[in-house]
C-alpha positions in Angstrom: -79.3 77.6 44.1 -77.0 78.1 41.2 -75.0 75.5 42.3 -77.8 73.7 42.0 -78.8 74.6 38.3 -75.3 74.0 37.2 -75.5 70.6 38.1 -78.6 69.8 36.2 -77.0 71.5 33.3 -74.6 69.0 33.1 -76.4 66.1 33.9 -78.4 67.5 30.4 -75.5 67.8 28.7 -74.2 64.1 29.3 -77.4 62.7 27.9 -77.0 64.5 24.5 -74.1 62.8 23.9 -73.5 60.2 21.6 -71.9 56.5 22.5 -69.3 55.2 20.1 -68.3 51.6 20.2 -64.5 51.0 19.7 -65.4 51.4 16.2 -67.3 52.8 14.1 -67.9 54.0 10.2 -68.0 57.5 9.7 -67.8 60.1 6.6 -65.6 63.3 5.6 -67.3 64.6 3.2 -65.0 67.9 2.8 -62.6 64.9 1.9 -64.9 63.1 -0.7 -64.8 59.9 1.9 -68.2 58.6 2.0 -67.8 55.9 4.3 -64.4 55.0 6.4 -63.9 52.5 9.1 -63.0 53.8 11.7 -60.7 52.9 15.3 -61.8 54.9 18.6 -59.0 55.0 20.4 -59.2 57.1 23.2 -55.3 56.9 24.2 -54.5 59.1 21.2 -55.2 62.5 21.5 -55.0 63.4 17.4 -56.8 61.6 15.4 -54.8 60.0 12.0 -56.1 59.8 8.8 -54.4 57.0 6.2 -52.6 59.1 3.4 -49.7 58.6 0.9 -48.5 60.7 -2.0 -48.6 64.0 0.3 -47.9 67.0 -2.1 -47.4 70.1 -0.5 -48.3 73.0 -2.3 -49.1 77.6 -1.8 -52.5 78.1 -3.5 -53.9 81.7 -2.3 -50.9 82.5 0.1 -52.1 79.2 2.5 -50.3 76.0 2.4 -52.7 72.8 1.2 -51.6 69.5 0.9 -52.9 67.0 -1.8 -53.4 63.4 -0.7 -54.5 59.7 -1.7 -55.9 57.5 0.2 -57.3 53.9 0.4 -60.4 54.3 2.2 -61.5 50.4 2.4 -59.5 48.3 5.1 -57.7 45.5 2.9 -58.2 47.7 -0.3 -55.2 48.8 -2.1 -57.1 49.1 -5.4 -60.3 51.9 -4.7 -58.2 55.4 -4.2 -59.8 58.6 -3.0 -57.7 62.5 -4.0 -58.1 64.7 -1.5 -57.2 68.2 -0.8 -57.3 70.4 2.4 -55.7 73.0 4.2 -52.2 72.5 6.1 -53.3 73.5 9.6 -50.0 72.6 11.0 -46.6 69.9 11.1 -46.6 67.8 14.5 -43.7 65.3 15.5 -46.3 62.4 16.8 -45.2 59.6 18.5 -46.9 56.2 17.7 -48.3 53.3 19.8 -44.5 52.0 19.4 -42.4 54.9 20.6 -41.4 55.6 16.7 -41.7 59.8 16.2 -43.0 61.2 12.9 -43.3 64.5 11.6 -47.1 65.3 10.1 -48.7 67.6 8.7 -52.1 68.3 10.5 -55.7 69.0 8.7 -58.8 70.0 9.8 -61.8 68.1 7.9 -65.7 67.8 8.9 -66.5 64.3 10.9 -69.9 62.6 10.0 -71.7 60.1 12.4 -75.0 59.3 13.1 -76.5 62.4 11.7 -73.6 64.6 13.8 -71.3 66.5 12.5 -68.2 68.7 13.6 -64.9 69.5 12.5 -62.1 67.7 14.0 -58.0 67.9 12.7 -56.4 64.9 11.9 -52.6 64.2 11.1 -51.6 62.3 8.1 -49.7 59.1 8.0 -49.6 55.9 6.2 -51.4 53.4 7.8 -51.1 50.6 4.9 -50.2 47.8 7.7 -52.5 49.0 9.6 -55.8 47.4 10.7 -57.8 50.7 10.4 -57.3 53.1 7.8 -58.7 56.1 10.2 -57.8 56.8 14.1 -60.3 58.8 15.7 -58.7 60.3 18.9 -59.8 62.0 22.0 -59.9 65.2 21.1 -62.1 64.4 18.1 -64.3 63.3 20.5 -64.3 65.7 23.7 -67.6 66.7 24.6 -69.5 64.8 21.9 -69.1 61.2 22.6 -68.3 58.5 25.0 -67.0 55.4 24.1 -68.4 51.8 24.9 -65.4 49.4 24.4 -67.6 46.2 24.5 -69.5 47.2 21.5 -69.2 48.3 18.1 -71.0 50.3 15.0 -73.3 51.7 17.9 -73.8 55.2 16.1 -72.3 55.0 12.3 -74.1 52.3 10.0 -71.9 50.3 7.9 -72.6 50.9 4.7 -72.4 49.4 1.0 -69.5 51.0 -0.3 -68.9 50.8 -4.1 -65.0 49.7 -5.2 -63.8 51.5 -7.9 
């Protein structure tokens, strides 16, 4: 019988979660980002955040790191400061072989009325379609991913410039 029982367990568990299409917009609030488009991408574990102008600095005995970013794909005018705690420097290697050292942060992801905290490395991502990678691990045991479809769980939303 417990057998049992654990199978239904998870066949509850799987219906509570959420379905992302291969993209979606979603918020990091702890960052000030109220909307970002962003790429599922299930073949990258970490997921990247789009930042230039990194400035480490010690505030309280912790390392932080203080940011910009352009949160609007083809945008290179609406800038967003951000601050967050240095959770760790990872040599990533891209879609194109290319290694990079990053430093790693942990922010809160908002979807759909979800939320969680997930760690993202940051990189510039200025030639890149999406200015926000959201990787597996972001989404491990709270989301599938439907790659025929899109915006299936975050809105798009009207997003002032400026």
């Amino acid at each position: 019988m417990p057998f049992v029982f654990r199978l239904c367990n998870k066949m509850t568990e799987k219906r509570k979660l959420l379905t992302f299409g291969w993209r979606e917009w979603v918020g990091l609030p702890e960052l000030g980002i109220e909307a970002i488009k962003a790429k599922v991408d299930t073949g990258a574990r970490t997921s990247a955040i789009h930042a230039f102008q990194l400035k480490t600095f010690s505030e309280g005995g912790r390392e932080r790191v203080e940011f910009r970013i352009h949160p609007l794909q083809k945008d290179t005018v609406t800038e967003v400061t951000c601050t967050a705690d240095v959770l760790d420097k990872r040599i990533v290697t891209d879609s194109g072989g290319h290694k990079e050292e990053r430093l790693v942060i942990s922010t809160l992801l908002m979807i759909g009325g979800e939320s969680w905290p997930i760690e993202a490395t940051l990189t510039a991502r200025d030639n890149m379609m999406f200015r926000m990678l959201l990787g597996r691990t972001a989404l491990k045991g709270r989301a599938r991913v439907n790659p025929a479809l899109s915006y299936l769980v975050g809105k798009k939303r009207r997003v002032k410039k400026g």
